[in-house]
N, C-alpha and C positions, 0 to 999 in steps of 0.2 A: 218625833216632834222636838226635843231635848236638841239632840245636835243637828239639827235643819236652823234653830233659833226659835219655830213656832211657838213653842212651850214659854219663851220669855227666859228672862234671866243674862248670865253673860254670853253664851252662843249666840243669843238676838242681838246684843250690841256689838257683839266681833263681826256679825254679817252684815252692819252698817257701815264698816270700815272696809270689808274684802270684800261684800257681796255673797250672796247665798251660795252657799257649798256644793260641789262637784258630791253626788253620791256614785261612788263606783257599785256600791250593790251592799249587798246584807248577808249574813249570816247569823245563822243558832250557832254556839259553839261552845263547849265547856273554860271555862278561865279560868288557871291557878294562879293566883296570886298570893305574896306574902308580904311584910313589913317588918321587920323584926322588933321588938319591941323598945329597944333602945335605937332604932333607926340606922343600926351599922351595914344595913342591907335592904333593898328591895328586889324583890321578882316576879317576873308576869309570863306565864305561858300558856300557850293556844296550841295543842298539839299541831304539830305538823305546819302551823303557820306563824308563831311568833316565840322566840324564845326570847327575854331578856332578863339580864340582872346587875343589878350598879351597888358600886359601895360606899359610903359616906367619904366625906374628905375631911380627912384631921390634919394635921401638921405639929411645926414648932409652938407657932401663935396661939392653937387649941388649944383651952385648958382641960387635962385630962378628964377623959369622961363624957367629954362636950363635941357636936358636930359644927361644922360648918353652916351657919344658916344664914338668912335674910329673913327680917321682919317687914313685913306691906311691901314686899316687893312690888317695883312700879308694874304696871301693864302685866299684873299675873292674869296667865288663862284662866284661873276659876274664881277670880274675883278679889276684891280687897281686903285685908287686913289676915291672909293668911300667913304660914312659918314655911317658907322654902329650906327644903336640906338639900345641900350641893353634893354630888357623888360624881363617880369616874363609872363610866359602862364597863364592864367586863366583860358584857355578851349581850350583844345588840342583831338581832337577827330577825329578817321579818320577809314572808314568802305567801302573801295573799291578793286575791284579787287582782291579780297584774301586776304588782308591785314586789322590787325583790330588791333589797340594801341589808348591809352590812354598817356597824358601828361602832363594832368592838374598840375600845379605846377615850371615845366621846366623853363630854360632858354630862352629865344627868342630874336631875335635880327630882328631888320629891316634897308635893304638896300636897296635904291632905282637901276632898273637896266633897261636896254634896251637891249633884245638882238635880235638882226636881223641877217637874211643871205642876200645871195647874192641875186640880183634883179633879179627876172623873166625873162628870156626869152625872 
């Protein structure tokens, strides 16, 4: 319900601008994910079908210690008023459902998000 939009929230208002989403299928699967806790890294894997991981962006203009971010990023996927951190992928791999790309190199961004529907019944 959540990502169809039935559930309401921002999936419901993106399906007013694209229209209701192509579901290729579903699965159970176990998910390792991580954050690091000063954000100099995120990673997500799906055995056997999604490996990825990105690394924050510093520079010259970073003051040490500090990532790359955005505050209310316009048109964010999970809604307003969240902190995007910008990263570079390092390993972008994904082999599910018919679908098979590669991204190592890409852009990646990380936003923290909650999305929920309505309470049960």
């Amino acid at each position: 319900m959540v990502f169809s939009g039935q559930a309401g929230g921002t999936p419901a208002r993106l399906s007013t601008i694209w229209g209701p989403p192509e579901v290729l299928g579903m699965e159970v699967v176990p998910i390792d994910f991580e954050v690091a806790s000063d954000l100099a890294f995120w990673r997500a894997e799906v055995p056997g079908k999604v490996s990825a991981r990105a690394e924050a962006l510093t520079g010259p203009m970073t003051p040490s210690g500090q990532r790359v971010q955005l505050l209310n990023a316009p048109g964010s996927e999970v809604g307003p008023g969240q902190v995007a951190t910008w990263g570079k992928a390092m390993t972008h791999r994904v082999d599910a459902l018919g679908l098979k790309w590669e991204a190592d190199g890409k852009s990646s961004k990380h936003i923290p998000f909650d999305w929920s529907g309505p309470e049960p019944p």
